[in-house]
C-alpha positions as CSV (number, residue, x, y, z in Angstrom):
1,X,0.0,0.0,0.0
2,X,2.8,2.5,0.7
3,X,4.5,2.2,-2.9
4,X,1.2,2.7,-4.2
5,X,0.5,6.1,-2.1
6,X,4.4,7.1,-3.1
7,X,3.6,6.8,-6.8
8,X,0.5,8.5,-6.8
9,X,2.0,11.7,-4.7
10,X,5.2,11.7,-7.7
11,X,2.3,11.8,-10.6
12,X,0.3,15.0,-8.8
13,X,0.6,18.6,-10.5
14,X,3.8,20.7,-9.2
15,X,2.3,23.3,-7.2
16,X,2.4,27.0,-9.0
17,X,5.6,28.9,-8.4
18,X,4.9,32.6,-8.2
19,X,7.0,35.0,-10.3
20,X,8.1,38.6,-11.1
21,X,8.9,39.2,-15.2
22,X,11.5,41.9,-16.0
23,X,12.0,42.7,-20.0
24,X,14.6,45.3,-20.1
25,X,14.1,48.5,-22.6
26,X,15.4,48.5,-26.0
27,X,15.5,51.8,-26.4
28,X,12.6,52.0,-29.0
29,X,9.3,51.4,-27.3
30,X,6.8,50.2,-29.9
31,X,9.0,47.3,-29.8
32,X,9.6,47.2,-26.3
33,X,5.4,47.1,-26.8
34,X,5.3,44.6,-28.8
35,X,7.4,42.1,-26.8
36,X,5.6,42.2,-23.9
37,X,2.4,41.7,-25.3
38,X,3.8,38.6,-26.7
39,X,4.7,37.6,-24.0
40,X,2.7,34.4,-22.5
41,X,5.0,34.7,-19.3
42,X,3.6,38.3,-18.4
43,X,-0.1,37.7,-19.7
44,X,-0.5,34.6,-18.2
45,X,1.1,35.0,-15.0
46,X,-1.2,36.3,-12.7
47,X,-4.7,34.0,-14.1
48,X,-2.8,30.8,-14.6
49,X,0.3,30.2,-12.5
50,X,2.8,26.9,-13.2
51,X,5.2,25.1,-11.4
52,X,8.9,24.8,-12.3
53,X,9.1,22.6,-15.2
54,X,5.8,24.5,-16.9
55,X,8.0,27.9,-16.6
56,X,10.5,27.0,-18.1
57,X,8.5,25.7,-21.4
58,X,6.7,28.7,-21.4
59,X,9.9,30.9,-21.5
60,X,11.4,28.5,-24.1
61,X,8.3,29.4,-26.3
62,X,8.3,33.5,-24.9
63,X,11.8,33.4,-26.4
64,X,10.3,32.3,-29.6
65,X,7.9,34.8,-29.7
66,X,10.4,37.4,-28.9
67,X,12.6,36.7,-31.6
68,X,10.1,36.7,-34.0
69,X,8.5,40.1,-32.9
70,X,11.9,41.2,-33.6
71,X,12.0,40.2,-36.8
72,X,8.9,42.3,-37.6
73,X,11.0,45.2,-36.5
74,X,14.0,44.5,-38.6
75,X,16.3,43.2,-36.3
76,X,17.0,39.7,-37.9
77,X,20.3,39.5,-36.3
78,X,19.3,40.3,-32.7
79,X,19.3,37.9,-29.8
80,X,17.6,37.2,-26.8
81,X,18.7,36.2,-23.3
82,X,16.6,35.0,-20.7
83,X,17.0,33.8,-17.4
84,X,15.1,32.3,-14.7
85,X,16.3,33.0,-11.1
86,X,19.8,34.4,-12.9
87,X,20.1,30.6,-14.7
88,X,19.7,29.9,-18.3
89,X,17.4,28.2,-19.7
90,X,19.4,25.2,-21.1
91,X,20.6,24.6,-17.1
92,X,19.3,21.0,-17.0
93,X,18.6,21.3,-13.0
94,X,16.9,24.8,-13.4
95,X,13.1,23.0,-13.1
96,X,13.4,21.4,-10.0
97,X,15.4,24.2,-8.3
98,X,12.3,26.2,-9.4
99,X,10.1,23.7,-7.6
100,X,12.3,23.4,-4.3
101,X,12.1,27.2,-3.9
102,X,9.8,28.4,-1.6
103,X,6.9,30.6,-2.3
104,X,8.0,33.7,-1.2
105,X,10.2,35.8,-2.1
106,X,8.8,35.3,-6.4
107,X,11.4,33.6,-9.4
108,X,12.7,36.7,-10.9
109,X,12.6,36.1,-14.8
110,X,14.6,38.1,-16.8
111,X,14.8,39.0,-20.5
112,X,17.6,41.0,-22.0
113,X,17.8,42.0,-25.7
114,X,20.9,42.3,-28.4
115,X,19.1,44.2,-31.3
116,X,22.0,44.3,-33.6
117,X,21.9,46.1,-36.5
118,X,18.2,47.0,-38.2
119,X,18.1,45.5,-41.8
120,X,16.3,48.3,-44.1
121,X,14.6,47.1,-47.7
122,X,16.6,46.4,-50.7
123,X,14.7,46.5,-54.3
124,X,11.1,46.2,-53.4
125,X,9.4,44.9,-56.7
126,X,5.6,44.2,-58.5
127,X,5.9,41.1,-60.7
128,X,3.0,40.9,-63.2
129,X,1.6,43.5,-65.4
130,X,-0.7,46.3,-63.4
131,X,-1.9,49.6,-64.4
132,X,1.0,52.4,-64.4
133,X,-0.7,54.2,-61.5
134,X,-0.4,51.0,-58.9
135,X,3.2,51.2,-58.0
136,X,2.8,54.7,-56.7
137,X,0.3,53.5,-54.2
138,X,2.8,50.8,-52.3
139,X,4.5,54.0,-50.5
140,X,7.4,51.8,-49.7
141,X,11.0,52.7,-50.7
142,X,14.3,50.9,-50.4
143,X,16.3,51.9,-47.5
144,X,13.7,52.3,-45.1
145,X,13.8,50.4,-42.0
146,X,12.6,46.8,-43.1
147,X,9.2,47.0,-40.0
148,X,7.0,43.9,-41.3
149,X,3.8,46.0,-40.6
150,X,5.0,48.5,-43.2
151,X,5.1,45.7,-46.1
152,X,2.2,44.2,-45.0
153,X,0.6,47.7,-45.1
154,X,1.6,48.0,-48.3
155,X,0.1,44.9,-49.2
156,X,-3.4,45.9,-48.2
157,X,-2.6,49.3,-49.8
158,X,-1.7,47.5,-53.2
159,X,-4.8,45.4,-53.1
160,X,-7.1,48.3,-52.2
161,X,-5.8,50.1,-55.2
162,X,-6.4,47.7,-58.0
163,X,-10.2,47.2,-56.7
164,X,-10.4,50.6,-56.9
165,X,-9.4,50.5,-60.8
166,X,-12.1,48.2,-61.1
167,X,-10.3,44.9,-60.8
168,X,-12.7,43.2,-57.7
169,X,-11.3,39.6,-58.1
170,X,-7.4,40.5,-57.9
171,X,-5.3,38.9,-55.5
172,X,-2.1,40.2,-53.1
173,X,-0.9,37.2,-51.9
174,X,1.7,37.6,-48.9
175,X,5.2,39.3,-50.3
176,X,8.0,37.0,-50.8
177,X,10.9,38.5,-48.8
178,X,14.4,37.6,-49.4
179,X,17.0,38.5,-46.5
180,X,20.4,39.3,-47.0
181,X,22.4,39.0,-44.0
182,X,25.7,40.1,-45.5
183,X,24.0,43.5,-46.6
184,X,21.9,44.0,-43.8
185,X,19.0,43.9,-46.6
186,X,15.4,42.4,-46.6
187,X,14.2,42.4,-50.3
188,X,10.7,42.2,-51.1
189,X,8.6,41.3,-54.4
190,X,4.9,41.4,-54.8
191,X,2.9,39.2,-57.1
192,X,-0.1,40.2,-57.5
193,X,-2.9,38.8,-59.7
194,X,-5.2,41.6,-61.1
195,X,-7.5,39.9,-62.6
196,X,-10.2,41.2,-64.9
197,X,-11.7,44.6,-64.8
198,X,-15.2,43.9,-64.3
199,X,-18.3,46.4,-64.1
200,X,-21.1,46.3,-62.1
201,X,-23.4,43.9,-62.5
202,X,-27.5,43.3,-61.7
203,X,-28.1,45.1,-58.0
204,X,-30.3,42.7,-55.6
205,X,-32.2,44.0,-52.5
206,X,-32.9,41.8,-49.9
207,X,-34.6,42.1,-46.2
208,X,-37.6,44.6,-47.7
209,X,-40.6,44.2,-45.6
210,X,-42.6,47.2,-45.7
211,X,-40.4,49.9,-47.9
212,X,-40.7,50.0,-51.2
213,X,-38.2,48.1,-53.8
214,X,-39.2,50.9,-56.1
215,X,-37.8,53.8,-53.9
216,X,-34.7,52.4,-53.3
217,X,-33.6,51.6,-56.6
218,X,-34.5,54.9,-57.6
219,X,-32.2,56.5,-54.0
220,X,-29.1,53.6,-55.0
221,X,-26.1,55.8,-56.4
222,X,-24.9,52.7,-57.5
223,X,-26.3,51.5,-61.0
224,X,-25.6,48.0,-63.2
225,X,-23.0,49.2,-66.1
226,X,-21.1,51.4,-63.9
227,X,-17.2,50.8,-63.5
228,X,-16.7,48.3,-60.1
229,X,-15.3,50.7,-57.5
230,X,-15.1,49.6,-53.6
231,X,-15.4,53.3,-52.8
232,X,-19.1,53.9,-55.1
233,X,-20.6,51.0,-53.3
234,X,-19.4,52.6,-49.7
235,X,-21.3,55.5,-50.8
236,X,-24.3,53.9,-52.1
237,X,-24.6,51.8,-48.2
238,X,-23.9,55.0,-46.8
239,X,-26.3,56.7,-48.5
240,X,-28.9,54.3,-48.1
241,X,-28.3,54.4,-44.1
242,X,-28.5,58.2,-43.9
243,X,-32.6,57.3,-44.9
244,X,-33.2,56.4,-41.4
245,X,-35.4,53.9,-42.1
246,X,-32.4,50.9,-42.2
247,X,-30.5,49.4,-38.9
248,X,-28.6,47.4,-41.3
249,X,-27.6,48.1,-44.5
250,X,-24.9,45.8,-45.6
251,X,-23.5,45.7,-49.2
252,X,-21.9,42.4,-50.7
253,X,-20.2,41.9,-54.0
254,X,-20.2,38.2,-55.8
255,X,-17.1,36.1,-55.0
256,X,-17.6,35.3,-58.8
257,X,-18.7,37.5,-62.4
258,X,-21.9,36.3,-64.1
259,X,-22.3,35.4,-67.3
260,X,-22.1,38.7,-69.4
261,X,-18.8,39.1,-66.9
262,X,-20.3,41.9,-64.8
263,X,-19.8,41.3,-60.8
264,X,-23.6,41.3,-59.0
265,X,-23.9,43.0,-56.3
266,X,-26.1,42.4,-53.3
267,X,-27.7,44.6,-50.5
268,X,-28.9,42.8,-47.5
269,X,-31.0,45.4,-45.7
270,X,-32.6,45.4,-41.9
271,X,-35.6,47.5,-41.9
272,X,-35.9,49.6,-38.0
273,X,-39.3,49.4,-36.2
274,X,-42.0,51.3,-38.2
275,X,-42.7,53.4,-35.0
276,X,-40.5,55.1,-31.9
277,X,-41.3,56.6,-28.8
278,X,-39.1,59.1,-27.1
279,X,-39.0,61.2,-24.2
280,X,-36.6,64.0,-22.4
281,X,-36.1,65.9,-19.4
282,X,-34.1,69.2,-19.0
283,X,-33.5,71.2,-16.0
284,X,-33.0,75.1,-15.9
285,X,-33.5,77.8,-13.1
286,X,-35.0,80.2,-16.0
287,X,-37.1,77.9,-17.5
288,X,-37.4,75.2,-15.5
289,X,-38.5,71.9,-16.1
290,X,-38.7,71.2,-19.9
291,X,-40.4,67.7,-20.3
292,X,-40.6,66.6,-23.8
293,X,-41.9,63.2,-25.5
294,X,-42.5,62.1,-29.4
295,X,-43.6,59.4,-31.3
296,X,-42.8,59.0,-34.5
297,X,-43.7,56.6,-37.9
298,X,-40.4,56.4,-39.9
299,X,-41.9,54.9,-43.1
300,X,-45.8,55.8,-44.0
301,X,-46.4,55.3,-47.0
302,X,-43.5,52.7,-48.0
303,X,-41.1,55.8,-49.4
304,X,-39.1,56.4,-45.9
305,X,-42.1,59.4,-45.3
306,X,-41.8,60.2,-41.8
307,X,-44.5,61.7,-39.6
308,X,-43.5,63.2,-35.9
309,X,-45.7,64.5,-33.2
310,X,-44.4,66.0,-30.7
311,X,-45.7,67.2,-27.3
312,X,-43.3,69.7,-24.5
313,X,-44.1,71.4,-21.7
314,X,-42.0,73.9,-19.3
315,X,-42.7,74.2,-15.3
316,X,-41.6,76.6,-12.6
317,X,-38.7,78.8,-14.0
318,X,-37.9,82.2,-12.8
319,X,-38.4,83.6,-16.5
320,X,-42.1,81.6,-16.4
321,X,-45.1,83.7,-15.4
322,X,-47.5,80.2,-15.6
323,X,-46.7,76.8,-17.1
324,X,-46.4,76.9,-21.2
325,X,-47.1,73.6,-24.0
326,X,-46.1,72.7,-27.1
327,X,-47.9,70.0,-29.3
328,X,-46.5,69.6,-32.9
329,X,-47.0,67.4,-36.2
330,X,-44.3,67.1,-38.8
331,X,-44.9,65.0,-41.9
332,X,-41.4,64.7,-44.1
333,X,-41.0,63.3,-47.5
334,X,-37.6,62.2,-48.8
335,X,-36.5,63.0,-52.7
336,X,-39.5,65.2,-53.4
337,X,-39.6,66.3,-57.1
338,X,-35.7,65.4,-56.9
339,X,-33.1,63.6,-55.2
340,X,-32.1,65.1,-51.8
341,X,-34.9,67.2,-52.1
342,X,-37.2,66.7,-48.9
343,X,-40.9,68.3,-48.7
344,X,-41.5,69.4,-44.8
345,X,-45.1,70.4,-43.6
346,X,-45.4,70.9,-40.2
347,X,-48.2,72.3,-37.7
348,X,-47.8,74.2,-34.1
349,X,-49.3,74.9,-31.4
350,X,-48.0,76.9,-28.2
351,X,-49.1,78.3,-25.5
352,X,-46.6,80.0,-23.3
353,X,-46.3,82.7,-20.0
354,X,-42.9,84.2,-20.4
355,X,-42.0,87.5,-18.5
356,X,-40.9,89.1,-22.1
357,X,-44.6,88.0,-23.1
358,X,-47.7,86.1,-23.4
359,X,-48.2,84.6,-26.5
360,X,-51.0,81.6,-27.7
361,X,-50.1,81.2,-31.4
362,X,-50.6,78.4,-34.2
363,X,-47.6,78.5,-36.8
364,X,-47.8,76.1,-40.2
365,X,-44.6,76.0,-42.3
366,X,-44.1,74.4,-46.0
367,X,-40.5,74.0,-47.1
368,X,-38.6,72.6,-49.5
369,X,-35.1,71.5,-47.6
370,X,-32.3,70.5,-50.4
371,X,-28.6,68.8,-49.8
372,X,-26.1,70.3,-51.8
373,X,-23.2,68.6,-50.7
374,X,-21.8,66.2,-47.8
375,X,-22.4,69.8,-46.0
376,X,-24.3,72.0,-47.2
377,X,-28.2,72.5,-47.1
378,X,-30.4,75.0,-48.3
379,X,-34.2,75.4,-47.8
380,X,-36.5,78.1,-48.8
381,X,-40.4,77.7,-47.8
382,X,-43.7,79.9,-46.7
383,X,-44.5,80.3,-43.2
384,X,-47.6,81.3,-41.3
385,X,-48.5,82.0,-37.5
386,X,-52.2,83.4,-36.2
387,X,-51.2,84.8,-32.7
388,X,-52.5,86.5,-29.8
389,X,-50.0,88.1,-27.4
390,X,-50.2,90.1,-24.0
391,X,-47.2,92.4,-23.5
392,X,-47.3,95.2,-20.5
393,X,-51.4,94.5,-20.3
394,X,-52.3,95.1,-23.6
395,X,-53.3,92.5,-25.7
396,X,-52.7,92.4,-29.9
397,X,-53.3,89.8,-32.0
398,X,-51.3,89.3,-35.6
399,X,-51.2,87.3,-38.7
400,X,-48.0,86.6,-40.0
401,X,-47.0,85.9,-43.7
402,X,-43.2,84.6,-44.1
403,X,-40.8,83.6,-46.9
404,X,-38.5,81.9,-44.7
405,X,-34.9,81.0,-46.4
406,X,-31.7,79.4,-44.8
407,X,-28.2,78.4,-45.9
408,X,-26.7,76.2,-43.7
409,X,-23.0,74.5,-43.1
410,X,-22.2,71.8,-40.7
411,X,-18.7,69.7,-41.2
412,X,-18.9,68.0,-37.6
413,X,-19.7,64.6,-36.7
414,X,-21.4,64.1,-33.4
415,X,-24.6,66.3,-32.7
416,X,-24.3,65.7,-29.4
417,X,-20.9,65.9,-28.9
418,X,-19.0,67.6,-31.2
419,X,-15.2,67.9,-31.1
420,X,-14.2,69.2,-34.3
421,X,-15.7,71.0,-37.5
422,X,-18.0,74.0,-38.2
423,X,-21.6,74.8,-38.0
424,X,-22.7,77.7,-40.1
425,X,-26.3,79.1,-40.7
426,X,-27.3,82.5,-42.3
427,X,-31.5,82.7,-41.8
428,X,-33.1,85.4,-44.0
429,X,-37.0,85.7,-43.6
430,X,-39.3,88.9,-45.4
431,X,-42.4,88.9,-43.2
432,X,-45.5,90.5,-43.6
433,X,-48.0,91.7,-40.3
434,X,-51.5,91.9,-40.5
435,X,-52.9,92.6,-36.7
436,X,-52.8,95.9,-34.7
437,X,-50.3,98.0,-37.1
438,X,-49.9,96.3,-40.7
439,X,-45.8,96.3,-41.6
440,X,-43.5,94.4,-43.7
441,X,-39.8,93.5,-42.0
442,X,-36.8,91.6,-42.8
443,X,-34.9,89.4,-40.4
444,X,-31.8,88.1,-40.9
445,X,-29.9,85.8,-38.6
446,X,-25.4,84.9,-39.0
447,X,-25.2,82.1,-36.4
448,X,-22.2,79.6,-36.3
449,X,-19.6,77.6,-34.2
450,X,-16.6,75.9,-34.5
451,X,-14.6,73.2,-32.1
452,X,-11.0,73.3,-32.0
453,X,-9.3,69.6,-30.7
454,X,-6.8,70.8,-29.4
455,X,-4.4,67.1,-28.8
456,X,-6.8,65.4,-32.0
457,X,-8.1,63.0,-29.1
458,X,-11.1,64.5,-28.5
459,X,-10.6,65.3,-25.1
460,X,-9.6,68.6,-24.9
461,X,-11.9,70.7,-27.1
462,X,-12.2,74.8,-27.4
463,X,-15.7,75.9,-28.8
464,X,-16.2,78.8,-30.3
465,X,-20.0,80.2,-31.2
466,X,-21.2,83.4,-32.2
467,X,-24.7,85.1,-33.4
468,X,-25.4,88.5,-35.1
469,X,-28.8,89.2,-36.1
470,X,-30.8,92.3,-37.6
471,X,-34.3,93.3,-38.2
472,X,-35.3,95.6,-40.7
473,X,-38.3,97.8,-42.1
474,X,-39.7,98.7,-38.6
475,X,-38.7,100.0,-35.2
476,X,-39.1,97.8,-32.2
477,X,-42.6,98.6,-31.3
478,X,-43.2,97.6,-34.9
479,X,-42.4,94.0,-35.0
480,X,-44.0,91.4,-32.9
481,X,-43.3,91.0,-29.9
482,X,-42.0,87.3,-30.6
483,X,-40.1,88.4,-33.1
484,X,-37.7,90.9,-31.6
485,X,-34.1,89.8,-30.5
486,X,-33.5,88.4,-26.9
487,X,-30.8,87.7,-25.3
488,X,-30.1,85.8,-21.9
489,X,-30.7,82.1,-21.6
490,X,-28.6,78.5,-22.4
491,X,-28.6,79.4,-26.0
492,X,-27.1,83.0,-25.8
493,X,-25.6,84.5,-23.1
494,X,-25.7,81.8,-19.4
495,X,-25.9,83.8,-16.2
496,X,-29.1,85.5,-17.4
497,X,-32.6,84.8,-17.1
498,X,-34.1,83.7,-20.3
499,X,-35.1,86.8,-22.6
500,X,-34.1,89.4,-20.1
501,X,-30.6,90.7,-21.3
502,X,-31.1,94.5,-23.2
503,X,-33.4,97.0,-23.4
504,X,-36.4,97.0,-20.5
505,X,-39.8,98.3,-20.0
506,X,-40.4,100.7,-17.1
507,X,-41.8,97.5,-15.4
508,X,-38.4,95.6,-15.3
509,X,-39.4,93.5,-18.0
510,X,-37.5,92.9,-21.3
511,X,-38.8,95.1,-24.4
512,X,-36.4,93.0,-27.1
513,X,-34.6,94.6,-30.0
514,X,-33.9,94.9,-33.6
515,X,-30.5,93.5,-33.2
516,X,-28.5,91.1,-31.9
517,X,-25.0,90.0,-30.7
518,X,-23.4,87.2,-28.6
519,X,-21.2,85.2,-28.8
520,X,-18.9,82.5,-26.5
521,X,-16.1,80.2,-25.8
522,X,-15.9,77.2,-23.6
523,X,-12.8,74.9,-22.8
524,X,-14.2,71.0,-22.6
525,X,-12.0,69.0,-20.4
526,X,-12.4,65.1,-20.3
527,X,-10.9,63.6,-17.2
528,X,-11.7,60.0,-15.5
529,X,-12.9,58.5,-18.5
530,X,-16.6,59.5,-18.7
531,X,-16.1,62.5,-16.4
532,X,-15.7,65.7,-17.8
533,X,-15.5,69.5,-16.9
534,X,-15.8,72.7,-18.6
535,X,-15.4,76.6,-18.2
536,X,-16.8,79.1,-20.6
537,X,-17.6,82.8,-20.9
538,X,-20.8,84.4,-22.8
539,X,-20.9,88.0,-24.1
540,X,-23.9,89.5,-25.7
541,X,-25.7,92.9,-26.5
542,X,-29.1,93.5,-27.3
543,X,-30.2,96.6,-29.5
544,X,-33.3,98.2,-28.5
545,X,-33.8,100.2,-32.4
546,X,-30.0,99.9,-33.7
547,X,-27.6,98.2,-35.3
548,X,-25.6,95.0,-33.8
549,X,-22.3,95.5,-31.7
550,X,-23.8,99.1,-30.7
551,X,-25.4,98.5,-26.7
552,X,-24.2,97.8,-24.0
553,X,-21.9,94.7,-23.8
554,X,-23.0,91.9,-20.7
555,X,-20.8,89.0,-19.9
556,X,-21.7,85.8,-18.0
557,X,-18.7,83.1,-16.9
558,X,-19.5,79.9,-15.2
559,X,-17.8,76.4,-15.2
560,X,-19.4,72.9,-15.3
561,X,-19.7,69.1,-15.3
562,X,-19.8,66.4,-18.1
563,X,-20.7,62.5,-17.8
564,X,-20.3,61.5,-21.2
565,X,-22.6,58.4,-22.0
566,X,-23.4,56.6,-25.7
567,X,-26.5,58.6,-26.6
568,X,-24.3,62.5,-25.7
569,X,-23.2,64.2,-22.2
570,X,-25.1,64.7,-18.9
571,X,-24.9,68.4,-18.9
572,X,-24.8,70.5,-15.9
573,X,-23.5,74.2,-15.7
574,X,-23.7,77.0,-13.3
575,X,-23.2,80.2,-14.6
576,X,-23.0,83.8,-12.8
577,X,-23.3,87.5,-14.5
578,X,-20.2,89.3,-14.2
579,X,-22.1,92.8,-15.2
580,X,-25.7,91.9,-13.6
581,X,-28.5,93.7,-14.4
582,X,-30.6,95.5,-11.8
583,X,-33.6,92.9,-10.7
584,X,-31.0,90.2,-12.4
585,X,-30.7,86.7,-10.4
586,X,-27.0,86.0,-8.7
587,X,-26.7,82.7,-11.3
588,X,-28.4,80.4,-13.4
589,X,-28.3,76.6,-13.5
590,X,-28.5,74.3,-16.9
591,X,-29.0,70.8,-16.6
592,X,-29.5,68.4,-19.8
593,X,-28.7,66.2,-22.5
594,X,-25.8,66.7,-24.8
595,X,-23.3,70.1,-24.8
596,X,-24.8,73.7,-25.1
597,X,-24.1,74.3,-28.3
């Protein structure tokens, strides 16, 4: 029985030796990088420990590893030492020393580096006929340092550029590399296999449910005949996507040409819900609690038509003499009369008790909103709004006639969040007045912004925005009062109640103006990951019967906080008036969804 229990104790696992892993610099430290995260010694150290014998195999096979990661930097002649507990690998009774150490303190493992000298390329060849322009697009030259990532770069650089001459079937097989130890050279030759040029061939949808097959063939960019181009197809999926009606839209070329030697192309599409349902909260001491909700039908009539109806209301702010609504329908229709050409119709009705004014109005708008480009958009329309307002105890009603026309720019990428790029608008609208006083007037609106990254990381981000608006064809007292210029509020000048920066009634209460200026910059400051902070400072000016820059100048400054979650930022800023108006609140608090501006 006792040589039975002896033999079963020598066939048990060697219990796990702890140990410390030391690679020493190289001096260049994407490779020192790249070693250790080849390293099996360091990754698996801590989540699967070994005994003696299992250390040293897995060093054996680090030491593989290393030498072949530098190889990929060009040192072909370099060596590696490493030791275990200051012994070599190759010592025959390093294992079981391993096992008979105790615990504590850890095996020190040590790895220690010879680069040598760093081959650079020789000739660098294409075997094979290819178009004359291909070569240029390797951008690999003989005598540069001979990095593996570089030529296999270049591979995917090669093959990108003869799809993109219309060659989808060609092959870049892995370069055969030639080393020349006695020259310190690697030589590399390419072998690609074009293949035929190919055009397009017949365009399959598939995944339709309930938008029509019709519609998007007549949206694709892409068209049977055309010349194969990776980059045309990229578009057409992109383009597709920007409908909103698609989760999915996923664009697959054959493997193989048809018949007529054209290369079919497929687009597998996921249609979204037909109908969302969405709902926000913002906070501000002006004008309080904003709670907003919409639902929404993002496909109609089977042509990606959209309706929205929208419903807001806004609680207990300082600026609020009672509790205001908003209910609204929007109808949209995509590539009306022409391609990026939308037809908007949309229907409003508000109620609202501000201390500028108190205003029950229904406003209808038809427009015609047209892409240009990538960034620009136009749109030109007619407006109307049937109002009843009560300013300073007297009560006028109006009916307004517009010709509402806009022009606007926007090159960032994040609504939300932007952190680089410009936003551009210039708003032009002849009105006409029917109510109290009859009057025609002109309002024009220059509003834009611009975010500066400041390390291109997106986490340190200067934004710049600025307004400057006029009225003209009447004094103040002429134009509505919802259609003077206000200043004061999250969107102009923080630190001031809503609407009550410039000119004033004898009351206290804001009288508006004919012209406009603000403008502001803010410094946004990611730290802890999702935690951010900013600082900004908002000038503005509002002119009572005048021209812009020509009041009185009022600054507000205030800092805030960011948590920065998938859908935009938590917002919440406190701001103070460094020039505060008389009756003026000591500061103002923001709170919402996504960046002020």
């Amino acid at each position: 029985m006792s040589g039975l229990l002896l033999i079963a104790g020598s066939l048990r696992a060697a219990d796990p030796q702890p140990y410390t892993v030391t690679l020493k610099p190289t001096g260049n430290g994407a490779l020192d990088a790249a070693l250790q995260g080849s390293s099996t010694l360091i990754s698996l150290r801590e989540k699967a420990p070994v005994g003696g014998f299992a250390m040293v195999q897995r060093a054996r096979d680090d030491k593989q590893r290393f030498e072949t990661a530098l190889h990929s930097f060009g040192y072909y002649k370099a060596t590696v030492s490493l030791t275990i507990a200051g012994h070599p690998l190759d010592d025959p009774s390093l294992p079981m020393m391993i096992e008979d150490r105790p615990a504590e303190p850890p095996v020190e493992v040590v790895g220690s580096f010879d680069l040598g000298p760093r081959f650079r390329l020789g000739k660098v060849t294409i075997s094979g006929q290819v178009p004359p322009d291909i070569p240029g697009h390797l951008n690999l030259e003989s005598g540069q340092p001979a990095v593996a990532a570089d030529v296999l770069a270049a591979q995917g650089r090669l093959l990108a550029a003869l799809q993109a001459d219309g060659y989808p079937l060609a092959k870049v097989p892995t370069p055969v590399a030639i080393l020349h130890p006695d020259q310190d050279l690697l030589d590399v030759e390419f072998q690609p296999d074009p293949g035929p040029q190919a055009d397009i061939g017949p365009i399959k949808f598939t995944g339709l449910k309930d938008m029509h097959e019709s519609f998007v063939r007549r949206r694709l960019l892409l068209h049977q005949g055309e010349r194969y181009s990776p980059q045309r197809i990229e578009n057409a999926r992109q383009d597709l996507a920007s409908l909103g009606v698609f989760s999915v839209v996923r664009a697959d070329p054959a493997s193989a040409f048809d018949p007529e030697g054209q290369l079919p192309v497929t687009f597998d599409l996921t249609e979204r819900p037909l109908h969302a349902v969405d709902a926000s909260v913002a906070y501000s001491t002006d004008l309080g609690i904003n709670v907003s909700t919409g639902w929404h039908h993002r496909n109609l009539f089977g042509n990606a038509e959209q309706l929205n109806l929208t419903a807001a209301a806004q609680l207990g702010g300082n600026a609020l003499v009672r509790p205001g609504y908003q209910v609204g329908a929007q109808f949209l229709k995509p590539d009306f009369l022409a391609r990026d050409q939308t037809l908007e119709v949309s229907l409003n009705a508000v109620k609202q008790s501000l201390q500028a004014y108190e205003q029950t109005a229904l406003l209808e708008r038809i427009a015609l909103n047209r892409k240009l480009s990538a960034h620009w958009t136009a749109s030109i329309g007619l407006s109307g709004e049937q109002e009843s307002i009560l300013q300073e105890g007297v009560t006028r009603h109006y009916n307004l006639i517009g010709l509402p026309a806009s022009l606007r720019y926007d090159s960032t990428t994040n609504p939300l969040n932007p952190t680089q790029g410009i936003r551009a608008s210039l708003l032009v609208t002849p009105t006409y007045s029917l109510g109290s006083t009859n009057s025609t007037f002109l309002i024009m609106q220059l509003a834009g912004s611009t975010y500066l990254d400041v390390f291109n990381d997106g986490r340190s981000v200067i934004a710049l925005r600025g307004l400057v608006g006029k009225a003209v064809g009447v004094d103040v007292f002429g134009l509505p009062p919802d259609q003077r210029f206000y200043a004061g509020g999250s969107v102009t000048v923080r630190g001031y109640r809503y609407q009550t920066l410039g000119p004033q009634f004898p009351s206290g209460r804001p009288t508006g103006g004919t012209a406009i200026s603000t403008g502001s910059v803010e410094l946004r400051q990611r730290i802890l990951g999702n935690y951010g902070v900013v600082g900004f400072v908002d000038v503005g000016q509002v002119t009572a019967n005048g021209a812009p820059f020509t009041s009185n100048w009022r600054a507000g400054a205030g800092v805030g906080a960011r948590y920065y979650t998938p859908i935009g930022p938590i917002r919440l800023d406190v701001a103070v008036p460094l020039n505060r108006q008389p009756g003026g609140d000591a500061f103002e608090l923001y709170v919402g969804i996504g960046q002020a501006f």
